[in-house]
KOLBAPA-15328 format. One line per 8 residues: number of its first residue (from 1); for each residue y, x, z of C-alpha. Coordinates in pm, 1 decimal, padded with zeros to 6 digits. Example, Ala and Ser with C-alpha at 12.3 -4.5 7.8 and 13.67 -1.06 7.14 Angstrom:
BEGIN
1	-00450.0/01230.0/00780.0 | -00106.0/01367.0/00714.0
END
This chain:
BEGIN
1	02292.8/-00939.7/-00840.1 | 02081.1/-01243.1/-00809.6 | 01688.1/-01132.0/-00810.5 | 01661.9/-01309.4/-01173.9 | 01927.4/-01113.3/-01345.2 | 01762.8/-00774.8/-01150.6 | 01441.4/-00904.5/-01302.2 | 01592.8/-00961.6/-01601.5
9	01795.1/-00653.1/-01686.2 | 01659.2/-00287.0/-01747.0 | 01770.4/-00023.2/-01544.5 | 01987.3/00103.7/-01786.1 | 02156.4/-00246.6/-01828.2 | 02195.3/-00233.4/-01403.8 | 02397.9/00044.5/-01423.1 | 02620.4/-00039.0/-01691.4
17	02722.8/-00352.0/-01488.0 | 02706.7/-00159.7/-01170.3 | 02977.7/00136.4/-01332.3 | 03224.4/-00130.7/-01502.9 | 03240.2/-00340.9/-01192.8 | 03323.0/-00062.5/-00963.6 | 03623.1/00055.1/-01207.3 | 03728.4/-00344.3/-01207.2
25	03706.4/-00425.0/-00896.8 | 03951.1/-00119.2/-00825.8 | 04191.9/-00254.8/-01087.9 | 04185.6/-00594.5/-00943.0 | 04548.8/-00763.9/-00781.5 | 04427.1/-01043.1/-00566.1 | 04789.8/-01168.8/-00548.8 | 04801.8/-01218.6/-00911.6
33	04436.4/-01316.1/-00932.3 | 04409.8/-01081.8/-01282.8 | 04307.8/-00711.0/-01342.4 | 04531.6/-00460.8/-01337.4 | 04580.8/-00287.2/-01692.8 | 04395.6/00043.2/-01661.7 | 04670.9/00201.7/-01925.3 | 04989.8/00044.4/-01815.1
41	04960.9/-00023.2/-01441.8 | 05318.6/-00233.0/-01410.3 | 05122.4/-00506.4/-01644.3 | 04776.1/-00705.2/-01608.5 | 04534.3/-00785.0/-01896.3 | 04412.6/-01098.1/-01996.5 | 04115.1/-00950.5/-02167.5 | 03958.8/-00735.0/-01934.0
49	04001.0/-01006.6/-01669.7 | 03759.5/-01188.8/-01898.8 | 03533.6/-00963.6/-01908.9 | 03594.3/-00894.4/-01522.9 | 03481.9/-01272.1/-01480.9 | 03202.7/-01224.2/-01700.4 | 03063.7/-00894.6/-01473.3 | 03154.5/-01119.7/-01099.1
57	02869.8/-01380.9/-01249.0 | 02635.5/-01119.8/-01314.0 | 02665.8/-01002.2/-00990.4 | 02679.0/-01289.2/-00793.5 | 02751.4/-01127.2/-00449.1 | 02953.9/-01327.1/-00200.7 | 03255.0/-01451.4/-00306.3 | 03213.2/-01297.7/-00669.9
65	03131.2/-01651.6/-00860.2 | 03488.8/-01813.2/-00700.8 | 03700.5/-01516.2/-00766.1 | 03553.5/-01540.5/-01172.2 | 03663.4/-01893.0/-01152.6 | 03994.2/-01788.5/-01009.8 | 04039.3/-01535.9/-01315.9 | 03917.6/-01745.3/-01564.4
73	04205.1/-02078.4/-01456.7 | 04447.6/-01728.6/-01487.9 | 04369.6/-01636.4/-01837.7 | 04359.8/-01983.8/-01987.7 | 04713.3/-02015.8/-01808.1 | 04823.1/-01690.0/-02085.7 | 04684.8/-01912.9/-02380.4 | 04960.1/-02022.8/-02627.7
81	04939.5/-02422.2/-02682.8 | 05174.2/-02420.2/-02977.2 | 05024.2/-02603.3/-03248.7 | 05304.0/-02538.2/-03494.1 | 05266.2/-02147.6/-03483.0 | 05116.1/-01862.3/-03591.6 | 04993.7/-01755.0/-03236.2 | 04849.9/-02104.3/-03119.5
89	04572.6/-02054.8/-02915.1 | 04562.6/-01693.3/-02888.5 | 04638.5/-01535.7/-02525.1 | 04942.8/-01365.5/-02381.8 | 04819.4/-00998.2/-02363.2 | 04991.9/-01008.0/-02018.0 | 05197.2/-01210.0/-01827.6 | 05450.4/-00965.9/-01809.0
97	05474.9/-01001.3/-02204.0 | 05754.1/-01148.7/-02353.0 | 05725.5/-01460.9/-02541.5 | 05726.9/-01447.4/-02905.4 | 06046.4/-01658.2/-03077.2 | 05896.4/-02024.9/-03175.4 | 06003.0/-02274.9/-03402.2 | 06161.2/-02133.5/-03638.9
105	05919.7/-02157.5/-03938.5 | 05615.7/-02372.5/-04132.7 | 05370.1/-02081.1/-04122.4 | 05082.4/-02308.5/-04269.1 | 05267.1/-02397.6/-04590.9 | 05302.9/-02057.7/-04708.2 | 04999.2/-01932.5/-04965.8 | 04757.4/-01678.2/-04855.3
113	04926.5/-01312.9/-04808.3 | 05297.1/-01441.8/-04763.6 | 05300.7/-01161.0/-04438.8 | 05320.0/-00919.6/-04663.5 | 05546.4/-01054.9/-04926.5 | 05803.4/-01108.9/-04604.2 | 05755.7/-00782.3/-04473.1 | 05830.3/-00653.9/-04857.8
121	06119.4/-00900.7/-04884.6 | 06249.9/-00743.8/-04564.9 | 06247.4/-00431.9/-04685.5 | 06427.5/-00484.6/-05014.6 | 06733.3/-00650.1/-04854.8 | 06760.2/-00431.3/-04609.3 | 06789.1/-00168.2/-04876.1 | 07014.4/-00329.4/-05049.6
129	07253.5/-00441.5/-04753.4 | 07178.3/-00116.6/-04597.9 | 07333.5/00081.9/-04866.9 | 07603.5/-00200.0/-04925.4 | 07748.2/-00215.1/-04596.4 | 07724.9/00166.0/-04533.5 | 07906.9/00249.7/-04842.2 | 08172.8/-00003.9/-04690.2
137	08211.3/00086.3/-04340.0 | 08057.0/00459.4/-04355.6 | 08425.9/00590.7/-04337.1 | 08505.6/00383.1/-04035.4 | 08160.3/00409.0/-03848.5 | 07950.9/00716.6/-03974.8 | 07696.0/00650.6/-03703.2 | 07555.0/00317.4/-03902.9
145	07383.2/00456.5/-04208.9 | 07129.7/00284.3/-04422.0 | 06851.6/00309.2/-04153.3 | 07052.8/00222.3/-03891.2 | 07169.9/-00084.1/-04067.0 | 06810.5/-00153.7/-04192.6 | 06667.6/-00151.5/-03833.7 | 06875.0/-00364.8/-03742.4
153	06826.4/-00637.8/-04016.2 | 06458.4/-00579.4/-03876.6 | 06542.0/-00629.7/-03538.3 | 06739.4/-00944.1/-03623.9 | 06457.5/-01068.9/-03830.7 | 06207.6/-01012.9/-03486.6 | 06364.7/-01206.9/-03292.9 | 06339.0/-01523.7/-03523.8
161	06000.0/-01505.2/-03684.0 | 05690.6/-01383.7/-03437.9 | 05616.5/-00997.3/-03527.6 | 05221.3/-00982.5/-03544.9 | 05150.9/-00710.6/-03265.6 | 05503.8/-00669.7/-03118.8 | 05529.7/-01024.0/-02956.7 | 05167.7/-01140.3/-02987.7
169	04821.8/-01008.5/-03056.1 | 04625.1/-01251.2/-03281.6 | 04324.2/-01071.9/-03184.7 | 04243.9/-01215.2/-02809.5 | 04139.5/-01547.3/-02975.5 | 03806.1/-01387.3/-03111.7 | 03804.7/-01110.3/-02813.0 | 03842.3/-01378.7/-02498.2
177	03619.7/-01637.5/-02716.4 | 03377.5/-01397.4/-02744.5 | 03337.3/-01362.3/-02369.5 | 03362.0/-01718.0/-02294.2 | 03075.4/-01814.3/-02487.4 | 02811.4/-01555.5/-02295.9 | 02997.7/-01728.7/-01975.5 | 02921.9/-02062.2/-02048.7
185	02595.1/-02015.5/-02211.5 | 02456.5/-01774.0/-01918.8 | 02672.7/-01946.0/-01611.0 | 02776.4/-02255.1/-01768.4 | 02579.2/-02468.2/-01494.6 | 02700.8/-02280.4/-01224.1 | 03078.9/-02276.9/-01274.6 | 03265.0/-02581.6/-01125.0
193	03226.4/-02886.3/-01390.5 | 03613.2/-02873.5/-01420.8 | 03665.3/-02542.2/-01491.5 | 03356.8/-02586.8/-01773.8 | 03595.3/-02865.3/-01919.8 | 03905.7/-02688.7/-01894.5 | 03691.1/-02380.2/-02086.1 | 03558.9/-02624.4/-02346.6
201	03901.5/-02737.0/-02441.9 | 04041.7/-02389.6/-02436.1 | 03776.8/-02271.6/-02669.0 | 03834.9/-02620.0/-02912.2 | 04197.0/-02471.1/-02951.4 | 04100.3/-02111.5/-02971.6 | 03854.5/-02130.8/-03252.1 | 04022.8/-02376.0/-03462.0
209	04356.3/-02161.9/-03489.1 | 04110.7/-01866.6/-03582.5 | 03953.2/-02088.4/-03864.5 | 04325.9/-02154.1/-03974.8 | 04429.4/-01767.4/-03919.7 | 04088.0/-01709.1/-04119.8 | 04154.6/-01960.6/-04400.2 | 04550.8/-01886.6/-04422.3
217	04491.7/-01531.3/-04457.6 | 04770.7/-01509.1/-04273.2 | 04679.0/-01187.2/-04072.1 | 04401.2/-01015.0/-04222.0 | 04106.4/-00953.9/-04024.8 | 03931.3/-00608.1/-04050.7 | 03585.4/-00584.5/-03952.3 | 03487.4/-00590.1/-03621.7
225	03759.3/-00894.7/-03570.4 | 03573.8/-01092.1/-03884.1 | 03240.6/-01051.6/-03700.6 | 03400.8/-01206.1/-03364.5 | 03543.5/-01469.3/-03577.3 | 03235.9/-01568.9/-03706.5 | 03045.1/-01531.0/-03394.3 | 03298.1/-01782.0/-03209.5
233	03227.1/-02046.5/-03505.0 | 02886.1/-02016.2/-03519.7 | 02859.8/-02035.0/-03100.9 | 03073.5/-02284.1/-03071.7 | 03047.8/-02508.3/-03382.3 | 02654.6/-02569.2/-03236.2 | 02811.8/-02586.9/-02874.9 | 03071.7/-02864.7/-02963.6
241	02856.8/-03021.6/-03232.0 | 03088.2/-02936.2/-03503.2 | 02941.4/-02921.3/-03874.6 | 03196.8/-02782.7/-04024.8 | 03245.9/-02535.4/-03814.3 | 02884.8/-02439.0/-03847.7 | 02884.5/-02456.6/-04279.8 | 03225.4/-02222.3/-04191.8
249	03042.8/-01968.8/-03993.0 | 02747.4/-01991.4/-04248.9 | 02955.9/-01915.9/-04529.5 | 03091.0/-01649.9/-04384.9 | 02775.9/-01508.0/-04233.9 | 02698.3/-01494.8/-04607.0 | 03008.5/-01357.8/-04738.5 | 03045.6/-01072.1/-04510.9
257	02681.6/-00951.4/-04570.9 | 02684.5/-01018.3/-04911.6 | 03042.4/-00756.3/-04904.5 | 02810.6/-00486.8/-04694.8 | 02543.4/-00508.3/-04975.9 | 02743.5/-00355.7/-05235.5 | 02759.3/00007.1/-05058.4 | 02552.8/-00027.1/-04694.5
265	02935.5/-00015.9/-04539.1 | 03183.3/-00205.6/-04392.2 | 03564.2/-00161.8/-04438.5 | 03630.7/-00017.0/-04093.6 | 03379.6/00291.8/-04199.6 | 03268.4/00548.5/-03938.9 | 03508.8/00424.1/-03688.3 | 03378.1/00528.0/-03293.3
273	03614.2/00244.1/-03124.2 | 03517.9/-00048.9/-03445.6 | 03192.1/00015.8/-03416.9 | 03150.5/-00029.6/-03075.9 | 03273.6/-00352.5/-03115.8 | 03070.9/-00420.2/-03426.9 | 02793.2/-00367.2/-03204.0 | 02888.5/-00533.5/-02898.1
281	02947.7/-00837.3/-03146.9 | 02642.0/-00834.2/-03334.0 | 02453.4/-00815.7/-02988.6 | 02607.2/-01112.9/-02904.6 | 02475.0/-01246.0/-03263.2 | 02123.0/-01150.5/-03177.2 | 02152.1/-01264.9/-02835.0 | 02309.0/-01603.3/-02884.0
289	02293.1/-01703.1/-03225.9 | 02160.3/-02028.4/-03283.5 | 01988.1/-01991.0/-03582.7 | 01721.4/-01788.5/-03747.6 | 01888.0/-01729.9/-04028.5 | 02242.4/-01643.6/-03832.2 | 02017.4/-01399.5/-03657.6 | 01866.6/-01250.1/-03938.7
297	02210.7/-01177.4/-04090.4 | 02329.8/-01031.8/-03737.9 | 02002.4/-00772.3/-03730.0 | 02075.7/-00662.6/-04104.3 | 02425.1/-00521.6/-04049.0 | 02353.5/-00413.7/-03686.8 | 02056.7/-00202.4/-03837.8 | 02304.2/-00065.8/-04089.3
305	02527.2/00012.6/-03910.5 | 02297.0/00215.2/-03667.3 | 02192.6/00326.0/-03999.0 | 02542.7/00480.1/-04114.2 | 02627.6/00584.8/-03724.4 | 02296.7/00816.8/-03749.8 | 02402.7/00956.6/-04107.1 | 02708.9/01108.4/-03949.5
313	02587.4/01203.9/-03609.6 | 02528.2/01516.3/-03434.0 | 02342.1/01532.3/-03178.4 | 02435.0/01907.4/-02997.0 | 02803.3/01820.3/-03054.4 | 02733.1/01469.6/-02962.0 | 02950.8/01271.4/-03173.5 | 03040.1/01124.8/-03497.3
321	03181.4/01359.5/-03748.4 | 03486.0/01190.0/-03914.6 | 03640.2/01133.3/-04148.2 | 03752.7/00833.3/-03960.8 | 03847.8/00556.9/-04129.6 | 04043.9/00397.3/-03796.0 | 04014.5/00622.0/-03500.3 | 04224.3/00697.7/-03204.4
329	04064.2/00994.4/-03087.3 | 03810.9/01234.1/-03197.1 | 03603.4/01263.1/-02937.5 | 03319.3/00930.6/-02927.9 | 03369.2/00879.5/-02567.7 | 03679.1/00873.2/-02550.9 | 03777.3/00525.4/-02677.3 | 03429.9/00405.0/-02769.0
337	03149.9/00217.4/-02596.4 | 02879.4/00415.0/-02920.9 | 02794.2/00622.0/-02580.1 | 02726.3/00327.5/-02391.2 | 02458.4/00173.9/-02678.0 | 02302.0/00540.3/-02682.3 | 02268.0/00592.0/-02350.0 | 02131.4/00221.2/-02331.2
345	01848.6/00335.3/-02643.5 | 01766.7/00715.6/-02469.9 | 01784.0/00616.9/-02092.6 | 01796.3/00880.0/-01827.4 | 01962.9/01171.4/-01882.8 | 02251.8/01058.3/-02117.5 | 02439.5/00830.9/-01858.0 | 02705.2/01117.7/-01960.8
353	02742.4/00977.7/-02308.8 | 02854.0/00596.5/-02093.4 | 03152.6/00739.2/-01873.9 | 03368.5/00569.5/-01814.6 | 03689.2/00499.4/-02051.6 | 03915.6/00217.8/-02165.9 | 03671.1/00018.0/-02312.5 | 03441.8/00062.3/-01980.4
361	03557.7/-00329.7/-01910.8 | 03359.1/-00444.4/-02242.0 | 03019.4/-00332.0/-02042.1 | 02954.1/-00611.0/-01917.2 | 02916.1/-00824.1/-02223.4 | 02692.6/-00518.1/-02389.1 | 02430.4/-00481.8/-02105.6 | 02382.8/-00877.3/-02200.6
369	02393.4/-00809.5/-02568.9 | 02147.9/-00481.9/-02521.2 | 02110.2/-00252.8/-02811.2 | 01878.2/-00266.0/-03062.8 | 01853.7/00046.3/-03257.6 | 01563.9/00080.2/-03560.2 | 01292.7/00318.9/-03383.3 | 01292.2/00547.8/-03694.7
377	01611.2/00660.1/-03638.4 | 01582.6/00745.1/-03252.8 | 01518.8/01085.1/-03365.4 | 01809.4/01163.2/-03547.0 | 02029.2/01094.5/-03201.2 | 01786.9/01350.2/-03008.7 | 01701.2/01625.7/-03210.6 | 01913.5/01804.5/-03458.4
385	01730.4/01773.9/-03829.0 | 01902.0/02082.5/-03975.0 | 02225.8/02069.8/-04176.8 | 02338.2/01868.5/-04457.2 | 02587.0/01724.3/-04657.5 | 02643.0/01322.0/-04655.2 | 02847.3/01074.9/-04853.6 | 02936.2/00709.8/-04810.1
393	03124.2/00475.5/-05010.9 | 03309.8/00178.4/-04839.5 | 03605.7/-00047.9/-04934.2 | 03861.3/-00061.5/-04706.1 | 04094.2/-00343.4/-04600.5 | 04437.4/-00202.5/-04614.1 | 04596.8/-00519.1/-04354.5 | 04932.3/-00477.8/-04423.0
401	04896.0/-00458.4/-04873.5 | 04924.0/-00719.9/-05089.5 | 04610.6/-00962.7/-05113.8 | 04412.0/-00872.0/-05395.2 | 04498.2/-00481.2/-05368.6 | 04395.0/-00390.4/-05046.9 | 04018.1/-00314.9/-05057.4 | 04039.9/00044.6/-05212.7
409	03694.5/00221.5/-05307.4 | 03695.1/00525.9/-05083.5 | 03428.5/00780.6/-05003.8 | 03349.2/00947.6/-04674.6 | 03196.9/01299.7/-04666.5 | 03121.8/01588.3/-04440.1 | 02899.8/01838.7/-04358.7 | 02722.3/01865.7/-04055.4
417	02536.5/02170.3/-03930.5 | 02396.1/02248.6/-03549.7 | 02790.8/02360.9/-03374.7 | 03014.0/02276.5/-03692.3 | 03116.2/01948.8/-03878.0 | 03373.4/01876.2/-04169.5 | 03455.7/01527.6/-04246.7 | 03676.1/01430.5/-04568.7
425	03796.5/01117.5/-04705.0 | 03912.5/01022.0/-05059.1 | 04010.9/00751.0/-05219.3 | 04192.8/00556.1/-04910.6 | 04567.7/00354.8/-04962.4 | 04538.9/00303.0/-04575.7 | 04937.7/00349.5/-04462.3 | 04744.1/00283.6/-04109.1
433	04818.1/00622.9/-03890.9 | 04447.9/00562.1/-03759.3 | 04304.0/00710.6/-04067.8 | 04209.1/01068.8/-04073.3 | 04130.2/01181.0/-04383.1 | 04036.3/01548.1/-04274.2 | 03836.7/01636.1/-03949.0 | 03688.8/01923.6/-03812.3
441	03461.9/01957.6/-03483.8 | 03305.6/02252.0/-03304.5 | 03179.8/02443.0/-03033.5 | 03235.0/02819.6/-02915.7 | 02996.4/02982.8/-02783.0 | 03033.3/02893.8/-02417.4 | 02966.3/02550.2/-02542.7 | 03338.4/02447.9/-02506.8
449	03409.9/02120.6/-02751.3 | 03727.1/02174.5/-03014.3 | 03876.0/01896.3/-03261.3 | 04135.0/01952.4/-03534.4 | 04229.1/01615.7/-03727.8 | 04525.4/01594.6/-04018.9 | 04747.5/01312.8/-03897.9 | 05106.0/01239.1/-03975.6
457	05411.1/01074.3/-03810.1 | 05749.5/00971.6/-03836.1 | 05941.0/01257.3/-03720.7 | 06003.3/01222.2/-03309.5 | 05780.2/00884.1/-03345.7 | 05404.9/00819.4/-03304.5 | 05173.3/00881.8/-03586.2 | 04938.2/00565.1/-03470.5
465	05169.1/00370.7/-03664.6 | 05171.8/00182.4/-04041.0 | 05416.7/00402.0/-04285.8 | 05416.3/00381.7/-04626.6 | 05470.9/00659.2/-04900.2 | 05169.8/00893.6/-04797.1 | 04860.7/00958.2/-04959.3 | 04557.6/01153.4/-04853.3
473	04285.1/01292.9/-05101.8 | 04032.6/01527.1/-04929.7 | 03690.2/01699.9/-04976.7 | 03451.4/01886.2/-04740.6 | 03167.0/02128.2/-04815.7 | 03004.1/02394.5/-04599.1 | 03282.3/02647.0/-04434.3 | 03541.6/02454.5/-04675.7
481	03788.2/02161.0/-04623.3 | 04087.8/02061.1/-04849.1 | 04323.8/01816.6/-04834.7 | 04618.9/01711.8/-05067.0 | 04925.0/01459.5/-04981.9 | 05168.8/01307.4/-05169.4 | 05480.7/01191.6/-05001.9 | 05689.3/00971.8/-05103.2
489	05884.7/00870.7/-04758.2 | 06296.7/00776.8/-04696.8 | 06260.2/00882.8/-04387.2 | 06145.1/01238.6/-04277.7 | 05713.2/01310.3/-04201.2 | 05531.3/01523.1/-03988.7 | 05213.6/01615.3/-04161.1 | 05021.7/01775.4/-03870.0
497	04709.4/01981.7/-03830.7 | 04607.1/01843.6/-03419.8 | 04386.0/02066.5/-03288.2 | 04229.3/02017.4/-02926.6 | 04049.3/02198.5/-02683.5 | 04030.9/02439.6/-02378.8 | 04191.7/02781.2/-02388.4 | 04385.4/02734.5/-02742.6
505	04724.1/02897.6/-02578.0 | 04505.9/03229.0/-02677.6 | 04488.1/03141.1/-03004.7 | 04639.7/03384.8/-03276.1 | 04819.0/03155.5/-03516.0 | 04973.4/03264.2/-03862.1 | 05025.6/03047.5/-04170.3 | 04798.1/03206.2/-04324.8
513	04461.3/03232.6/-04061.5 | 04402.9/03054.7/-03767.1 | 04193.2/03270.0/-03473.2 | 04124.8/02976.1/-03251.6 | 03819.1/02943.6/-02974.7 | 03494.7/03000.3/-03151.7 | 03644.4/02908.6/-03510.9 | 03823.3/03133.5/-03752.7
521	03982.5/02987.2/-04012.4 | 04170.6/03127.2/-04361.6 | 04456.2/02897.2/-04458.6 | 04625.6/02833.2/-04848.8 | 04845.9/02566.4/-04777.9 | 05096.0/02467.1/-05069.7 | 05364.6/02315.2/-04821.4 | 05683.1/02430.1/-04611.3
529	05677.5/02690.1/-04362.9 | 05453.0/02543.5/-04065.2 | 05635.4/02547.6/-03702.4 | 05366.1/02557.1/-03393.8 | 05385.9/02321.0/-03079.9 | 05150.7/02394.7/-02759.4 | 05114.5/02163.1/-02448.2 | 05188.6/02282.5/-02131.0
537	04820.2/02307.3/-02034.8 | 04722.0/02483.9/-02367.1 | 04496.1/02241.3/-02422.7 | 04607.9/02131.7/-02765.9 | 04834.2/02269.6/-03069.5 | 04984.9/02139.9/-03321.2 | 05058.4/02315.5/-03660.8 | 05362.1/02086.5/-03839.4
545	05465.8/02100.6/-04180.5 | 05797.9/01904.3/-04250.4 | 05860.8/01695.4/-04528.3 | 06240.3/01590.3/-04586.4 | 06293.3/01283.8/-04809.4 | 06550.8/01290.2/-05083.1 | 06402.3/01533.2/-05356.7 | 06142.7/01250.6/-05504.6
553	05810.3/01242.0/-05477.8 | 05695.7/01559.1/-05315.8 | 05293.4/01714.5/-05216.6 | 05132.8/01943.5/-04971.6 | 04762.1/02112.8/-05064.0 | 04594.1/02264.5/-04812.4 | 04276.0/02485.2/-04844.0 | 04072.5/02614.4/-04503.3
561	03780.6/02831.9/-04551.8 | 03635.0/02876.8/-04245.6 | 03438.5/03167.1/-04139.6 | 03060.8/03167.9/-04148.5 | 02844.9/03102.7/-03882.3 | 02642.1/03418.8/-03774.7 | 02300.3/03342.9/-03838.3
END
């Protein structure tokens, strides 16, 4: 690093930059001039080469400002100049992506919401030629039933209009946008005048297709993206001189904090991975803003947010203790950068809590942003207060319901004592997989770490998927959590009970109690007979109740008491 950024950055902030760039520079392919994706290594990522870029300036060694400028002509090469579609100026997630179809439809002249009305309208044909043509052909070709026939009407349907998330991710816009403005506001005068051009014009295309995305409605955006979106506005509409991108930001600015008012929450509630990027973001908002007043707004909802993360925190089991209203794992370091904000707040001794994991390529961007974390609530991420119950109301944005009906009132609860948390959530119409409406966390006496979660799936499919037909009511008090679902699925569900830690092959598992590491558990569960699933390492178990479509409208209650700590 150049002696001003050592000057300028804190120890902590050092090694932040220090850690990512060592796991990037590992991942980099100087043939293709991009990083390597850390989670599919036949494919590179236009994202983290971003932020890749963005570390190489702040550490200026020898040869590290040309190879950024390298990386950053190689990402603007994956941006989509297609004025006409949905995806213009968004990036190729990686070049080894295939291209979404094109031309094909007038995605501006359709009203706000008209992605789910096509995705309903899908559905209901399919339905209805599904069972048509089955009924037909059934006797000559048994193999195409209704779903078969369906998924193909899908497929068909793919290939002509652009499936959000299959062929393109609307989201780079705001992510890569995001990045480029702390690159040309902190490096801007060093980078070749070309490449600052080329950048510019990028960015002009970028952040007026998120204004249209943003006005259309077109693909909702849940929090964290909204707060990028607004960032890039703001940032750029006083970059480019733009005044109507700057009364667009404003408004929105307004409109978002004005939504977090009405409960303290946002829609993507107690959520390690969102939040981390809520943070990162509204870093970048403190950092960079370019008013007072866009600052001001930025320091409200980062404060509440720190606010909410403390609420649900423990700091002996040292993470957040669900329910999770998105999530992809349980455990906050494993697909969060909350560990890399805390360790930047409580310095030596919790580098731990920043180890690297997939999101280690966002540190960059956060030891510029810093952390900024309310010094009354330090405490609370030190020293275990005793136990206690908490609740939190949010609304949720269900993305893929209709407009107008998708920001449900729910409620997140849980207790929390020293080694034990329950979290519950009621009230959500999320058909997102990445809610978990019923999580436990604890540790045995050796200190070991153990999660359970209640997901569900598509049989013999993923359960981080959207599926409709399921709803989740739950409640937590002390030593109790319990959890109805209604199911109302054509195709068969999973409803799982995912429980992970060390040693669990020598758990004693019957429907009725659960003897697992440090935990014993009495079960009631109103639901079919459960079947049990170990990994090979016996590291995690699954307890699986299947529900079979075709009787109506069916439910599942189940009731675990746990047994009380030994005082």
């Amino acid at each position: 690093m150049t002696q001003a950024m050592i000057d300028r950055l804190t120890e902590g902030q050092r090694y932040l930059v220090v850690q990512s760039m060592t796991l990037m520079d590992s991942l980099y392919d100087g043939e293709m001039e991009l990083l390597i994706d850390e989670e599919q290594s036949d494919r590179h990522n236009s994202r983290s080469s971003a932020h890749y870029a963005l570390g190489l300036l702040i550490r200026g060694g020898a040869g590290d400002p040309e190879r950024a400028a390298k990386l950053l002509d190689k990402v603007m090469d994956l941006q989509f100049d297609c004025p006409d579609e949905i995806y213009h100026g968004t990036f190729r997630v990686s070049p080894q992506a295939a291209l979404p179809p094109a031309g094909n439809y007038d995605w501006k002249k359709f009203a706000p919401g008209f992605a789910y009305f096509l995705s309903e309208t899908t559905d209901k044909i399919g339905k209805r030629l599904g069972a048509a043509l089955s009924r037909e052909i059934s006797h000559m070709l048994p193999e195409f039933d209704e779903l078969t026939i369906r998924r193909y009407l899908q497929s068909a349907v793919d290939e002509v209009l652009p499936p959000v998330w299959k062929s393109y991710d609307p989201n780079w816009r705001e992510f890569i946008a995001s990045t480029f403005a702390v690159i040309l506001d902190e490096f801007g005068d060093v980078l070749p005048a070309v490449l600052v051009g080329r950048m510019d014009a990028s960015m002009k295309m970028a952040v007026s297709a998120s204004i249209d995305r943003r006005l259309s409605d077109a693909v909702p955006m849940n929090s964290n993206i909204e707060l990028m979106h607004i960032f890039i506005v703001h940032y750029y509409g006083h970059r480019f001189g733009q005044a109507e991108w700057i009364r667009h930001a404003d408004r929105e600015a307004e409109a978002f904090l004005a939504a977090y008012a009405e409960f303290g929450s946002v829609a993507e509630f107690n959520t390690t991975t969102y939040y981390g990027v809520d943070l990162t973001v509204l870093g970048l908002w403190r950092s960079y803003g370019s008013s007072a007043a866009f600052r001001k707004i930025g320091q409200t909802l980062e404060q509440g947010i720190w606010s909410n993360i403390a609420m649900f925190y423990n700091p002996v089991l040292e993470n957040l203790s669900g329910p999770f209203s998105r999530a992809y794992e349980m455990e906050m370091t494993g697909h969060s950068s909350i560990g890399v904000f805390l360790y930047l707040a409580l310095g030596a001794g919790y580098e731990h809590l920043a180890a690297p994991n997939c999101e280690t390529t966002h540190d960059p961007l956060i030891a510029l942003a810093g952390v900024s974390i309310p010094a009354e609530l330090l405490p609370q991420f030190t020293v275990f207060s005793g136990s206690r119950r908490v609740e939190k109301q949010f609304r949720e944005l269900c993305e893929r319901d209709k407009p107008g009906e998708n920001r449900n009132l729910c409620t997140a609860a849980a207790w929390i004592e020293e080694n034990k948390m329950i979290g519950a959530m009621s009230g959500s119409r999320n058909t997102n997989g990445q809610m978990h409406p019923a999580t436990l966390h604890w540790k045995d006496a050796g200190g070991a770490r153990y999660y359970l979660r209640l997901i569900r799936r598509e049989q013999g499919k993923s359960w981080n998927s959207h599926l409709r037909g399921m709803i989740f009511e739950a409640a937590a008090e002390k030593d109790l959590l319990t959890a109805a679902v209604r199911l109302d699925t054509e195709v068969p569900v999973e409803v799982l009970f995912e429980i992970t830690g060390p040693g669990l092959a020598a758990s004693r598992i019957t429907p009725e109690r659960w003897a697992l590491p440090g935990l014993g558990c009495s079960v009631t569960a109103a639901a079919p007979e459960p079947s049990m699933v170990w990994d090979e390492q016996g590291e995690k178990l699954e307890i699986v109740y299947l529900h079979r479509p075709g009787d109506g409208v069916q439910e599942m209650s189940f009731t675990l008491r746990l047994d009380p700590a030994v005082e």
